[in-house]
PyMOL Python script that loads the backbone (N, CA, C, O; Angstrom):
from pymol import cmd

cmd.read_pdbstr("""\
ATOM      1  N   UNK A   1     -18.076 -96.588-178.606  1.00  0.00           N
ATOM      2  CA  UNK A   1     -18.145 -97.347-179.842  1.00  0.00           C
ATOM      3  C   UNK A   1     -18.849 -98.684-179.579  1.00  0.00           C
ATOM      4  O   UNK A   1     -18.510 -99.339-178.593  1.00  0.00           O
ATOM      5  N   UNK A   2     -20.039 -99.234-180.599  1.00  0.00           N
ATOM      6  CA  UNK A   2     -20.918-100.042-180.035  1.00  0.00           C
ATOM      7  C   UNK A   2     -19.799-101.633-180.645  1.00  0.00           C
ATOM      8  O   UNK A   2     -19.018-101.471-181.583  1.00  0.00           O
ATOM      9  N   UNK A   3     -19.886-102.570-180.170  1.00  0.00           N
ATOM     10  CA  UNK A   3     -19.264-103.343-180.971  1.00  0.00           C
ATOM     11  C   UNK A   3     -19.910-104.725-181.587  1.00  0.00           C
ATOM     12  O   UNK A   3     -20.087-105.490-180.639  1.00  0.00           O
ATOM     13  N   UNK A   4     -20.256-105.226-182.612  1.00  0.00           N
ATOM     14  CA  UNK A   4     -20.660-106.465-183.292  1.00  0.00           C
ATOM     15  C   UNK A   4     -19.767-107.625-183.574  1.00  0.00           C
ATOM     16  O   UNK A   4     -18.897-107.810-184.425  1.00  0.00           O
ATOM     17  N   UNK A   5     -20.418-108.614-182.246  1.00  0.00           N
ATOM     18  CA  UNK A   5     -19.256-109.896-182.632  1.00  0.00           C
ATOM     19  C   UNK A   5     -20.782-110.766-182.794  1.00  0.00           C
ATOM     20  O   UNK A   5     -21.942-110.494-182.485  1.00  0.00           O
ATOM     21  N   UNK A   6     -20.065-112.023-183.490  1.00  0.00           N
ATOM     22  CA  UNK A   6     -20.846-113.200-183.905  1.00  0.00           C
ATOM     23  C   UNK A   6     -21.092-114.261-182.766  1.00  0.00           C
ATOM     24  O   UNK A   6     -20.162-114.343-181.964  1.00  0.00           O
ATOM     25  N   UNK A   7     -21.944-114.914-182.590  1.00  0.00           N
ATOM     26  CA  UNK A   7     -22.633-115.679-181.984  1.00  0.00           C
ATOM     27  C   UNK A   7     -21.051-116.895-181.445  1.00  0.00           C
ATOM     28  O   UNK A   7     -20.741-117.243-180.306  1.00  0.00           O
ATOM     29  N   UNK A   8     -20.567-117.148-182.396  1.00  0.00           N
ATOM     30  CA  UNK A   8     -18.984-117.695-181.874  1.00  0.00           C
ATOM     31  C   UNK A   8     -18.277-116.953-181.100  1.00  0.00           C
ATOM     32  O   UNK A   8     -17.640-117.412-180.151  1.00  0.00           O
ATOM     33  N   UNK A   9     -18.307-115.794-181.398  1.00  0.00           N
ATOM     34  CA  UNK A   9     -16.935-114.970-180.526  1.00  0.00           C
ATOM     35  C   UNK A   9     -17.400-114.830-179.008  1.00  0.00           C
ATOM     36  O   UNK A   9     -16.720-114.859-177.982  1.00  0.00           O
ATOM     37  N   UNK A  10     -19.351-114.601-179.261  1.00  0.00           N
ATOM     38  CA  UNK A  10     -19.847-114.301-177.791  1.00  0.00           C
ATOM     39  C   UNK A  10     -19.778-115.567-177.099  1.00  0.00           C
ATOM     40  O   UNK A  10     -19.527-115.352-175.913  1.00  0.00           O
ATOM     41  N   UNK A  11     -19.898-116.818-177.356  1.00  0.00           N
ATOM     42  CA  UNK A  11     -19.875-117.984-176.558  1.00  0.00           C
ATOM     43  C   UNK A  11     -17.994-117.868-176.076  1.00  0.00           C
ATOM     44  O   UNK A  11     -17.726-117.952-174.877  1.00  0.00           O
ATOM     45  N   UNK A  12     -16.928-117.692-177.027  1.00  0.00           N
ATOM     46  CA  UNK A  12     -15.677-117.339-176.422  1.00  0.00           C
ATOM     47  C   UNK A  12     -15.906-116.594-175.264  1.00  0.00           C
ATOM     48  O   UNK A  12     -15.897-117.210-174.199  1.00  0.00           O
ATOM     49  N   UNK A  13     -16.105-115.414-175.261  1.00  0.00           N
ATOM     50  CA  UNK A  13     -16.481-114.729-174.117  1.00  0.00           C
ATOM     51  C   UNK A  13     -17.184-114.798-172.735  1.00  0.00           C
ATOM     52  O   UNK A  13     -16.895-114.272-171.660  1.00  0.00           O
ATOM     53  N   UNK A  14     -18.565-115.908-173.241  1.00  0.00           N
ATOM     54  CA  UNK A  14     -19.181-116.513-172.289  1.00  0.00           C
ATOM     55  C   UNK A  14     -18.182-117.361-171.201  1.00  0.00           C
ATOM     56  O   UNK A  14     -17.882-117.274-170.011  1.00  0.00           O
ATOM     57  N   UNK A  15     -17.869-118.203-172.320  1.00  0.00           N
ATOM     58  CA  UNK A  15     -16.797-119.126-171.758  1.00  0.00           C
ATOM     59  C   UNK A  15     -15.697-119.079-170.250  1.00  0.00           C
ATOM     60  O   UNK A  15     -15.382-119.715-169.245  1.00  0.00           O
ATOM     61  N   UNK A  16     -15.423-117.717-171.072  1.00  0.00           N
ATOM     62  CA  UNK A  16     -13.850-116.829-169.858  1.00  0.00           C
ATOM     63  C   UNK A  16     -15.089-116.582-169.021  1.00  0.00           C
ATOM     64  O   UNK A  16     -15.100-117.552-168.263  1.00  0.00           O
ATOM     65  N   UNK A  17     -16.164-115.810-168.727  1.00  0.00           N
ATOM     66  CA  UNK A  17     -17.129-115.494-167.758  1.00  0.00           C
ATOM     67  C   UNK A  17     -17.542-116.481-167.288  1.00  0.00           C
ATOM     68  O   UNK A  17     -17.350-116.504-166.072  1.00  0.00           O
ATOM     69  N   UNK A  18     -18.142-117.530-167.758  1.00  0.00           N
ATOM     70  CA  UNK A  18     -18.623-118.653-167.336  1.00  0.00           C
ATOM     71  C   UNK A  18     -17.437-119.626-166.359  1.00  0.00           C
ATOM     72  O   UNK A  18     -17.847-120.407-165.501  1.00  0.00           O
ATOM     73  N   UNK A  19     -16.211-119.469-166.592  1.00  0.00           N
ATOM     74  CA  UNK A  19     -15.134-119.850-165.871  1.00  0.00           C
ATOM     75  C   UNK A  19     -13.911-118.933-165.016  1.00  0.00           C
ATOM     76  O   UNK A  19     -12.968-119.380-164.364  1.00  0.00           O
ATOM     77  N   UNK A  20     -14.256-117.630-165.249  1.00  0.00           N
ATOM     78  CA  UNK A  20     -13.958-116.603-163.716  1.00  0.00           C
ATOM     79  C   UNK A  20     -12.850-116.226-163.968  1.00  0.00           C
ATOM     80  O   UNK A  20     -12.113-116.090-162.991  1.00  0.00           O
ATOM     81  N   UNK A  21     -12.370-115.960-165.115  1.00  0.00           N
ATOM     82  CA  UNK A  21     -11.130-116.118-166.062  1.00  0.00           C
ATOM     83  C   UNK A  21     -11.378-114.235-166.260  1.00  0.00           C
ATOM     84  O   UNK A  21     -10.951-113.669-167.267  1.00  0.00           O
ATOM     85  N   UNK A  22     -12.085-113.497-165.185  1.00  0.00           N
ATOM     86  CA  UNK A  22     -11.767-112.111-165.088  1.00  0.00           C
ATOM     87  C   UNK A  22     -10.004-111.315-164.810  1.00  0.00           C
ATOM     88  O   UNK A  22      -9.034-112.066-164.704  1.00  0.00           O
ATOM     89  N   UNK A  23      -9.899-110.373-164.757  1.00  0.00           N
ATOM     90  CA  UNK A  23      -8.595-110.074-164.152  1.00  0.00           C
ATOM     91  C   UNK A  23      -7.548-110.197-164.171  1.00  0.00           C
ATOM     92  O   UNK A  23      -6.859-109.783-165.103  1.00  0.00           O
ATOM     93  N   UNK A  24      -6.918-111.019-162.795  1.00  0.00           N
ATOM     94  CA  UNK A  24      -5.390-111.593-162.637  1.00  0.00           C
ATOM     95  C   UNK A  24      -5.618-113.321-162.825  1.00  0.00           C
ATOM     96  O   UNK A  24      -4.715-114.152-162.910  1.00  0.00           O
ATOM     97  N   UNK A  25      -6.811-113.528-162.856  1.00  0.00           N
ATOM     98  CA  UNK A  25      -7.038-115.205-163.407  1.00  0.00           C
ATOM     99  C   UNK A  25      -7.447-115.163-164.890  1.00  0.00           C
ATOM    100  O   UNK A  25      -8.436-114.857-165.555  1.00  0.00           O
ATOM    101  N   UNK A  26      -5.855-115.747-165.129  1.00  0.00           N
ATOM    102  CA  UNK A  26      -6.297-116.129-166.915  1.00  0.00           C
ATOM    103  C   UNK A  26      -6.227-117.233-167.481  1.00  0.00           C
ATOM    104  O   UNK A  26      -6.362-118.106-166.623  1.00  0.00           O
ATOM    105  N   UNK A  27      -6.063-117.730-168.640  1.00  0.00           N
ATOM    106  CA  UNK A  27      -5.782-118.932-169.634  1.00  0.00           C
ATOM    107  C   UNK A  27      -5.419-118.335-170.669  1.00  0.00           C
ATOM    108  O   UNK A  27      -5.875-117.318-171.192  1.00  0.00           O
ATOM    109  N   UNK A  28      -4.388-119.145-171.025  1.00  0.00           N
ATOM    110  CA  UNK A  28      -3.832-119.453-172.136  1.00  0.00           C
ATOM    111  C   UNK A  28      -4.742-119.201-173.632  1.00  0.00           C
ATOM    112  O   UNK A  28      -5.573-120.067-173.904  1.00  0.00           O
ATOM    113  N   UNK A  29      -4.616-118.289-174.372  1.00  0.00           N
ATOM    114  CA  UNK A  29      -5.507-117.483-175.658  1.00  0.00           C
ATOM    115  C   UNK A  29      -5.584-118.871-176.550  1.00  0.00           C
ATOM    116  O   UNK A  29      -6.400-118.989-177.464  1.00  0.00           O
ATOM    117  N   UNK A  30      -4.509-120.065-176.136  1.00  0.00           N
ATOM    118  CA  UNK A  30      -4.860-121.026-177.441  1.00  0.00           C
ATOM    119  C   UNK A  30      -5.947-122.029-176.746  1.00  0.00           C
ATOM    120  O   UNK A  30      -6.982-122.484-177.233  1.00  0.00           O
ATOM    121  N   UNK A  31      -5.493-122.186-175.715  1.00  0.00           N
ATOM    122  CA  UNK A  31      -6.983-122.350-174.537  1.00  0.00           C
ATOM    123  C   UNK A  31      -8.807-122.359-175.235  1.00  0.00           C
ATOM    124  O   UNK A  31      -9.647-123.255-175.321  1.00  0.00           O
ATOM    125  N   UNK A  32      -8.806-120.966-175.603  1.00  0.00           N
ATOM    126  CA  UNK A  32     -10.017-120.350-175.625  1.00  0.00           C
ATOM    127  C   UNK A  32     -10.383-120.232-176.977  1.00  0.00           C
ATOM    128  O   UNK A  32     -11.507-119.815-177.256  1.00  0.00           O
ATOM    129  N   UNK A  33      -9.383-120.621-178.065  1.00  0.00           N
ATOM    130  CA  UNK A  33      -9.677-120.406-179.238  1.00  0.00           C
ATOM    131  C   UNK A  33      -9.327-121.675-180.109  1.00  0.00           C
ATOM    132  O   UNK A  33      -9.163-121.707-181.329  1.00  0.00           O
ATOM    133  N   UNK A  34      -9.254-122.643-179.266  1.00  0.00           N
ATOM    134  CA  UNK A  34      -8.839-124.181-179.667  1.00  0.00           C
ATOM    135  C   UNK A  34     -10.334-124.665-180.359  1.00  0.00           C
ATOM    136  O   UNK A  34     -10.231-125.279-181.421  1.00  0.00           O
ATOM    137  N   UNK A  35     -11.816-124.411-179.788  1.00  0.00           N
ATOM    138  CA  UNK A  35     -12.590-124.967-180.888  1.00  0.00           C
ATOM    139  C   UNK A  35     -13.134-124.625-182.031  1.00  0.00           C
ATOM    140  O   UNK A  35     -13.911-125.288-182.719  1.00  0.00           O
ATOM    141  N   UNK A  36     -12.562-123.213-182.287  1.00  0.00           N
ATOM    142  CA  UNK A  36     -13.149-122.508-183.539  1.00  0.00           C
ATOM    143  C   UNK A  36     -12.189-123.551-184.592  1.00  0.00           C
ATOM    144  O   UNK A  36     -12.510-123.547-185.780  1.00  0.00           O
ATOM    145  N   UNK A  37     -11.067-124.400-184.173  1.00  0.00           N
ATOM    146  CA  UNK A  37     -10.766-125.137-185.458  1.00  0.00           C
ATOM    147  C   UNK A  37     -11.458-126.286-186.817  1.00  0.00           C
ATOM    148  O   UNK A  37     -11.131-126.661-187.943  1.00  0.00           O
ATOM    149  N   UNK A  38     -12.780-126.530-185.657  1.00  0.00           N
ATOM    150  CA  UNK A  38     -14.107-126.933-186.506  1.00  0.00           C
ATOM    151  C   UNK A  38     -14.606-126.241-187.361  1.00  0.00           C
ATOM    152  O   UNK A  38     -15.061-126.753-188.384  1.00  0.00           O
ATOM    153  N   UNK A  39     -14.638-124.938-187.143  1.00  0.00           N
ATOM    154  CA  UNK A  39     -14.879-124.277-188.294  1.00  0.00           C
ATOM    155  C   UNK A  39     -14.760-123.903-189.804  1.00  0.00           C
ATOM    156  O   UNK A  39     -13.611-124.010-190.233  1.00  0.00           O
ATOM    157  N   UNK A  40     -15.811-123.436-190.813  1.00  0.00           N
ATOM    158  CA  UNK A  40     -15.176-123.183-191.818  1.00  0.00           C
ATOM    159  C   UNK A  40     -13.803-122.285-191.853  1.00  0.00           C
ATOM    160  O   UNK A  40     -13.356-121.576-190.952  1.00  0.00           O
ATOM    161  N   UNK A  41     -13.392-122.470-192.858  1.00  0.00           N
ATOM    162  CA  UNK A  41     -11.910-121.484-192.653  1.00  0.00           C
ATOM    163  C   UNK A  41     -12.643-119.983-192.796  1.00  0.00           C
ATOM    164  O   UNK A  41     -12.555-119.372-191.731  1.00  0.00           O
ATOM    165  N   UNK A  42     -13.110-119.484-193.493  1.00  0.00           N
ATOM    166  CA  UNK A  42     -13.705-118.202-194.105  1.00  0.00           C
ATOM    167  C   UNK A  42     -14.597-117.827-192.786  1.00  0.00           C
ATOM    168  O   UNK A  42     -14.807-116.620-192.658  1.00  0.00           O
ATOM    169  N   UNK A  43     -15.216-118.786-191.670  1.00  0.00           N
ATOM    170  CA  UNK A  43     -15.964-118.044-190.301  1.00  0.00           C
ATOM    171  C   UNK A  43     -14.788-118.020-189.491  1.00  0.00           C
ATOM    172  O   UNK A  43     -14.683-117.131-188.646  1.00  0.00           O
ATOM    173  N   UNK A  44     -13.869-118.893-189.635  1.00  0.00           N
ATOM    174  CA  UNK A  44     -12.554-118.588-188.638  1.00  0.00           C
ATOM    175  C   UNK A  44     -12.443-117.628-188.413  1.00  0.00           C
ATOM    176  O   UNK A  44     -12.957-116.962-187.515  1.00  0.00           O
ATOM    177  N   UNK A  45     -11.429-117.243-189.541  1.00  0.00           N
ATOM    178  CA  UNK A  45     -10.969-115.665-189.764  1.00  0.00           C
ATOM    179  C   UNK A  45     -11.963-114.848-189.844  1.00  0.00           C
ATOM    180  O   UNK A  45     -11.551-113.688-189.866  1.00  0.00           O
ATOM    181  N   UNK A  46     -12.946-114.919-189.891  1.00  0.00           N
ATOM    182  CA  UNK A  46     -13.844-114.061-189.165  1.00  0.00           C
ATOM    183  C   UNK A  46     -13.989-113.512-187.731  1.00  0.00           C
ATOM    184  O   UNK A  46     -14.162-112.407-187.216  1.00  0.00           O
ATOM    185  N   UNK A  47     -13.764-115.411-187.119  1.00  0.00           N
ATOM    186  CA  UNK A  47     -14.160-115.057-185.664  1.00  0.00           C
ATOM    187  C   UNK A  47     -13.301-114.382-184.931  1.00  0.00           C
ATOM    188  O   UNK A  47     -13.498-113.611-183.992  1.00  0.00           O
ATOM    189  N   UNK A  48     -11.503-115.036-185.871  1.00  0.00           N
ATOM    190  CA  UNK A  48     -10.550-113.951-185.128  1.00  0.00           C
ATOM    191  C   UNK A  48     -10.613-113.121-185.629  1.00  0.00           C
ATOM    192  O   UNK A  48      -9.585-112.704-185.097  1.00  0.00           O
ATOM    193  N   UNK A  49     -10.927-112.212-186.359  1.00  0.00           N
ATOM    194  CA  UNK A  49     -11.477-110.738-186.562  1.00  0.00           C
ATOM    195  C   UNK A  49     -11.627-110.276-185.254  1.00  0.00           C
ATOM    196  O   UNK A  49     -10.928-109.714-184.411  1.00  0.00           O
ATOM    197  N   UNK A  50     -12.944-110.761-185.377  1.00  0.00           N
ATOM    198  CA  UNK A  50     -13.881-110.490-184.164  1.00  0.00           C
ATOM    199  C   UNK A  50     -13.001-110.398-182.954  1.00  0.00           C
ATOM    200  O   UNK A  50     -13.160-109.354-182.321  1.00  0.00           O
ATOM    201  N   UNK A  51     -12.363-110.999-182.612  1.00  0.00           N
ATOM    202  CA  UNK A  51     -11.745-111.888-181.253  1.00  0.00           C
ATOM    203  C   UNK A  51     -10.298-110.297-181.023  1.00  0.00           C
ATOM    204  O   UNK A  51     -10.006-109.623-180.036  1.00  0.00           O
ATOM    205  N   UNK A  52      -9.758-110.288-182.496  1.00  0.00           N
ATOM    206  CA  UNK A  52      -8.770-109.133-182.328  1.00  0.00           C
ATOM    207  C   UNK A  52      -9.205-107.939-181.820  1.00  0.00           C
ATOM    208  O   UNK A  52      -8.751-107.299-180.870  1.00  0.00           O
ATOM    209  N   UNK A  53     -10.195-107.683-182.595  1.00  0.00           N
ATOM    210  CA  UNK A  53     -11.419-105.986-182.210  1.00  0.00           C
ATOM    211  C   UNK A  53     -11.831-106.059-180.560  1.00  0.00           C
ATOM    212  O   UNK A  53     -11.972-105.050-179.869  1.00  0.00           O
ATOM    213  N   UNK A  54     -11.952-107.082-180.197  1.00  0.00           N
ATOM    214  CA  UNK A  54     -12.437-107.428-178.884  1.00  0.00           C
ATOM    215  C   UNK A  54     -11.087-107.023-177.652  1.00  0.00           C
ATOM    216  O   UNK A  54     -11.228-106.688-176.476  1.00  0.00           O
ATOM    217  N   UNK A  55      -9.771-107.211-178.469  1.00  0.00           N
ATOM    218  CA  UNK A  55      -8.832-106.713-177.526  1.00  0.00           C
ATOM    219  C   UNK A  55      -8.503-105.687-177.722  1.00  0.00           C
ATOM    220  O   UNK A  55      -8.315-105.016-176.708  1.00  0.00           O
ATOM    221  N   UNK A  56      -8.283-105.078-178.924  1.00  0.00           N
ATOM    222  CA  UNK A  56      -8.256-103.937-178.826  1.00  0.00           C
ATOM    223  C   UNK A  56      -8.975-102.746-178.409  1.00  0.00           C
ATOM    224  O   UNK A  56      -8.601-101.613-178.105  1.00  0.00           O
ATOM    225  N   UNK A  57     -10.151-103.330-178.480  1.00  0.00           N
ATOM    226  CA  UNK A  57     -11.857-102.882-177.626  1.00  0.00           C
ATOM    227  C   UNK A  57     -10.851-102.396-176.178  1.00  0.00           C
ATOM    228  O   UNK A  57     -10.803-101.208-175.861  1.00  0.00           O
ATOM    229  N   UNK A  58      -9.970-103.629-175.261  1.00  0.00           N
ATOM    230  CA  UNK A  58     -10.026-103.682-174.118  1.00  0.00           C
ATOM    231  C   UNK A  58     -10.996-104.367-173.334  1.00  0.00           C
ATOM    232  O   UNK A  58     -11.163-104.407-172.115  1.00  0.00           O
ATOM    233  N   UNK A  59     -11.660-104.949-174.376  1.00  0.00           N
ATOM    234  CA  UNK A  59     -12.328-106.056-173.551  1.00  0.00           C
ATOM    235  C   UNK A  59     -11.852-107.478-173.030  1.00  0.00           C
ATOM    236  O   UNK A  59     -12.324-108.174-172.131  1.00  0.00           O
ATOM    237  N   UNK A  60     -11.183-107.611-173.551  1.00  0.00           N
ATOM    238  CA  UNK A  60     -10.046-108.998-173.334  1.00  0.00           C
ATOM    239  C   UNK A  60      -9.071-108.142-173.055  1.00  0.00           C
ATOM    240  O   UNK A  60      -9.040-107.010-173.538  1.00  0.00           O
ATOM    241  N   UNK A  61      -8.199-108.599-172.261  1.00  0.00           N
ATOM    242  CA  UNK A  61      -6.426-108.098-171.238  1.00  0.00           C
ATOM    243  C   UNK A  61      -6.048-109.611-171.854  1.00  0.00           C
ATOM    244  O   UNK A  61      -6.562-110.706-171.625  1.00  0.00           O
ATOM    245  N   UNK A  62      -4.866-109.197-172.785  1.00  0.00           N
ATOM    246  CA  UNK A  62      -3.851-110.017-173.637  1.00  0.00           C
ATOM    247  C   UNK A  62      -2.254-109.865-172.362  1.00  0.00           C
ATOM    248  O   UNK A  62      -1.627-108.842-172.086  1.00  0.00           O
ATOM    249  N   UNK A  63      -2.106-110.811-172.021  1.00  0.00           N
ATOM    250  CA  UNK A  63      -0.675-110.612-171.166  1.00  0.00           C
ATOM    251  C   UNK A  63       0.421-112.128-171.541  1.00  0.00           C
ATOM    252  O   UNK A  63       0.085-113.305-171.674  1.00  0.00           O
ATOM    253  N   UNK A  64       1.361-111.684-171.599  1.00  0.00           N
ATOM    254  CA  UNK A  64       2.550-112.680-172.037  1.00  0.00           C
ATOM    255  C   UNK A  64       3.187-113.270-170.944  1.00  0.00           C
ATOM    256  O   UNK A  64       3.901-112.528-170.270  1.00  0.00           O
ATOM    257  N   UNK A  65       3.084-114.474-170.610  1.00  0.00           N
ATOM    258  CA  UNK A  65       3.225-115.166-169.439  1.00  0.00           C
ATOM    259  C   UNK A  65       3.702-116.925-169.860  1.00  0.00           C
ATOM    260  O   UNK A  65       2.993-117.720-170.478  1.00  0.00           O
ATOM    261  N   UNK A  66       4.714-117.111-169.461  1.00  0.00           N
ATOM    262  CA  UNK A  66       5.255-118.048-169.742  1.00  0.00           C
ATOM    263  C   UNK A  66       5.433-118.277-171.243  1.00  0.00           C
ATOM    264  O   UNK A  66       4.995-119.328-171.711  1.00  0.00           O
ATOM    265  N   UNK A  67       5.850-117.663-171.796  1.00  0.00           N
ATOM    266  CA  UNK A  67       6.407-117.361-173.008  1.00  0.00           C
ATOM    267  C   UNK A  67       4.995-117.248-173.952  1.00  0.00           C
ATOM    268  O   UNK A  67       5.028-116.513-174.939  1.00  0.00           O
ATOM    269  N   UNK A  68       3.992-117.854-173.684  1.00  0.00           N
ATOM    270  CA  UNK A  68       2.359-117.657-174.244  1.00  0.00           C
ATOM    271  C   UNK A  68       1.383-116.196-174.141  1.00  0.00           C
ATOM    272  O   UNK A  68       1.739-115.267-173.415  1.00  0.00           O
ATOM    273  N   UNK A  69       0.489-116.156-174.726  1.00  0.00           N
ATOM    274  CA  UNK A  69      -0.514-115.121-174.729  1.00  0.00           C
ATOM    275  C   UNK A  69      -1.480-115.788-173.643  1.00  0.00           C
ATOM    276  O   UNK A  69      -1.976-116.858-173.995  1.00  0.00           O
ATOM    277  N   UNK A  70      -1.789-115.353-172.489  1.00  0.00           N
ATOM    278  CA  UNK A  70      -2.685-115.396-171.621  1.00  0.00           C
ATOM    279  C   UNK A  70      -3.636-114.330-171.930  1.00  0.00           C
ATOM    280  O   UNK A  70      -3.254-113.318-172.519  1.00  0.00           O
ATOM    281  N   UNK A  71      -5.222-114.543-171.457  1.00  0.00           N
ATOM    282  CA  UNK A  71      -5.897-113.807-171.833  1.00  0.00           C
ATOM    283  C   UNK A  71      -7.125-114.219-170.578  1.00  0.00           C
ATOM    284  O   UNK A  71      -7.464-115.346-170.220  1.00  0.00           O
ATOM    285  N   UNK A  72      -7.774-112.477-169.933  1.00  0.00           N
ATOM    286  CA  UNK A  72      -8.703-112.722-169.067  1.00  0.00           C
ATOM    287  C   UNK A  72      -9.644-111.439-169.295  1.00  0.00           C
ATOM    288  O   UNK A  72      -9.179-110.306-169.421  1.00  0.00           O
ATOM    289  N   UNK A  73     -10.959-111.724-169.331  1.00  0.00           N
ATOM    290  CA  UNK A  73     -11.591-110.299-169.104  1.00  0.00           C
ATOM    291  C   UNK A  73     -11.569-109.272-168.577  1.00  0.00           C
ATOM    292  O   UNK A  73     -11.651-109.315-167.350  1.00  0.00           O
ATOM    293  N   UNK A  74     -11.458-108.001-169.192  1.00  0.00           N
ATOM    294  CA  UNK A  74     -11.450-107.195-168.429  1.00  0.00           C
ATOM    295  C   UNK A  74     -12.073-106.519-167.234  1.00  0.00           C
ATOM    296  O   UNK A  74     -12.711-105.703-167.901  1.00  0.00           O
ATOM    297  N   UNK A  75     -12.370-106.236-166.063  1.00  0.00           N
ATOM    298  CA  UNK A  75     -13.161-106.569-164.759  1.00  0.00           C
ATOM    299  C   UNK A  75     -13.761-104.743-164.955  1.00  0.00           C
ATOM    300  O   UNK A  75     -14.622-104.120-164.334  1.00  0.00           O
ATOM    301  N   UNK A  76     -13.359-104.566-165.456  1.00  0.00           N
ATOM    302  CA  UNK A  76     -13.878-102.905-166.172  1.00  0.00           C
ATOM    303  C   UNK A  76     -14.692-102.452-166.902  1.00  0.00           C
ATOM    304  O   UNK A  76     -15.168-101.320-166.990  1.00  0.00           O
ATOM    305  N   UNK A  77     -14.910-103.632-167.606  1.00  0.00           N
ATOM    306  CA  UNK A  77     -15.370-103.702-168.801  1.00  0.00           C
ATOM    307  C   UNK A  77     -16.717-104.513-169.039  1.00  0.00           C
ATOM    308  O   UNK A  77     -17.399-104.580-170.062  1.00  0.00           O
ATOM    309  N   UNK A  78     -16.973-105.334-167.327  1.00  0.00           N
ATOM    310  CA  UNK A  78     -18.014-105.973-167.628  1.00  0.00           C
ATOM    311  C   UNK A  78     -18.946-105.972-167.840  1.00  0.00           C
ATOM    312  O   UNK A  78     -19.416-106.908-168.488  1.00  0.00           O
ATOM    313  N   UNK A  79     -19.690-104.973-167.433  1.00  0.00           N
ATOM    314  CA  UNK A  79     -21.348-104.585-168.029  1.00  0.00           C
ATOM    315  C   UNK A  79     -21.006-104.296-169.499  1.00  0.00           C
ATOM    316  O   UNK A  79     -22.083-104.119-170.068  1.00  0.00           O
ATOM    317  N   UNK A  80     -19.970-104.166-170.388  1.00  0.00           N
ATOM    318  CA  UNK A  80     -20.174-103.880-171.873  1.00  0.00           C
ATOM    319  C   UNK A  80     -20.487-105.508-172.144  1.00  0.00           C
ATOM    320  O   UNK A  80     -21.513-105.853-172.729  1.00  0.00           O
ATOM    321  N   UNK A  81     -19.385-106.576-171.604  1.00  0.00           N
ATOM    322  CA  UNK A  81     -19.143-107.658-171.835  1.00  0.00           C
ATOM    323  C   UNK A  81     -20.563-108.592-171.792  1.00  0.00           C
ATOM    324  O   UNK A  81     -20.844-109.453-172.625  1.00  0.00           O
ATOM    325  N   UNK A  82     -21.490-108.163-170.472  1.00  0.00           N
ATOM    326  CA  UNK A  82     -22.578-108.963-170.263  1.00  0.00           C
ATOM    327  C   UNK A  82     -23.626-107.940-171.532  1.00  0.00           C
ATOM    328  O   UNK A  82     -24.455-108.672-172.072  1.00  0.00           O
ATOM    329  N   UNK A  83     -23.682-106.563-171.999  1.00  0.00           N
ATOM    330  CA  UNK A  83     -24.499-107.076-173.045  1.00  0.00           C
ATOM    331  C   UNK A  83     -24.205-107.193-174.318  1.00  0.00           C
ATOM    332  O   UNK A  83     -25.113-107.042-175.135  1.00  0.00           O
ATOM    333  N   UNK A  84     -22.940-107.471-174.733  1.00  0.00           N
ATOM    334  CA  UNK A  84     -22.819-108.501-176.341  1.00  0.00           C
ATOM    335  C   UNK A  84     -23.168-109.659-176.190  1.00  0.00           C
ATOM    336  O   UNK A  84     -23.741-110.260-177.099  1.00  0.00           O
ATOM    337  N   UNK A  85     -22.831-110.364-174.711  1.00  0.00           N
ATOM    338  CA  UNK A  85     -23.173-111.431-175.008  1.00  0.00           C
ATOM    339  C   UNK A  85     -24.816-112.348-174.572  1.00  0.00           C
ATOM    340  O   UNK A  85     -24.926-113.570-174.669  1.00  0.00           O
ATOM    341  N   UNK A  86     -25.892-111.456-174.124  1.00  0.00           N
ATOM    342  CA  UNK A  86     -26.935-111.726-174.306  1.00  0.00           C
ATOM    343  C   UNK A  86     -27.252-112.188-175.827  1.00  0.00           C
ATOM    344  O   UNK A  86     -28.395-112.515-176.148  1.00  0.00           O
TER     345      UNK A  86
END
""", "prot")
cmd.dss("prot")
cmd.show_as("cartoon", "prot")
cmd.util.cbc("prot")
cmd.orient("prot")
């Protein structure tokens, strides 16, 4: 299944890649989704659209850790990951 995220969700993604946040190294999901609050409200909820489809994809590993949602890429998954976000 091919998947379409927006130019926001792929810089999220960049982000966790760009900071090694694969695997058993994660951050905190409010972490990573703290600057979409600039946003219009109507691209928000878009982007978490996007951002939900993306875990359920299995492209993001959602794990509950210290009472929070931690979240790291999936190390399985990365050649899908490197081309959405070209």
């Amino acid at each position: 299944m091919v998947l379409e995220i927006s130019g926001e969700t792929a810089s999220i993604l960049r982000s966790l890649l760009n900071k090694e946040r694969i695997g058993g190294r994660h951050t905190e999901e409010k972490n990573c989704l703290r600057w979409i609050k600039n946003l219009h409200p109507k691209k928000r909820r878009e982007v978490l659209k996007e951002w939900e489809k993306c875990v359920k994809e299995g492209l993001v590993l959602r794990l509950i850790k210290t009472g929070e949602n931690h979240v790291s890429l999936n190390p399985r998954r990365l050649k899908e990951i490197y081309q959405l976000i070209k």
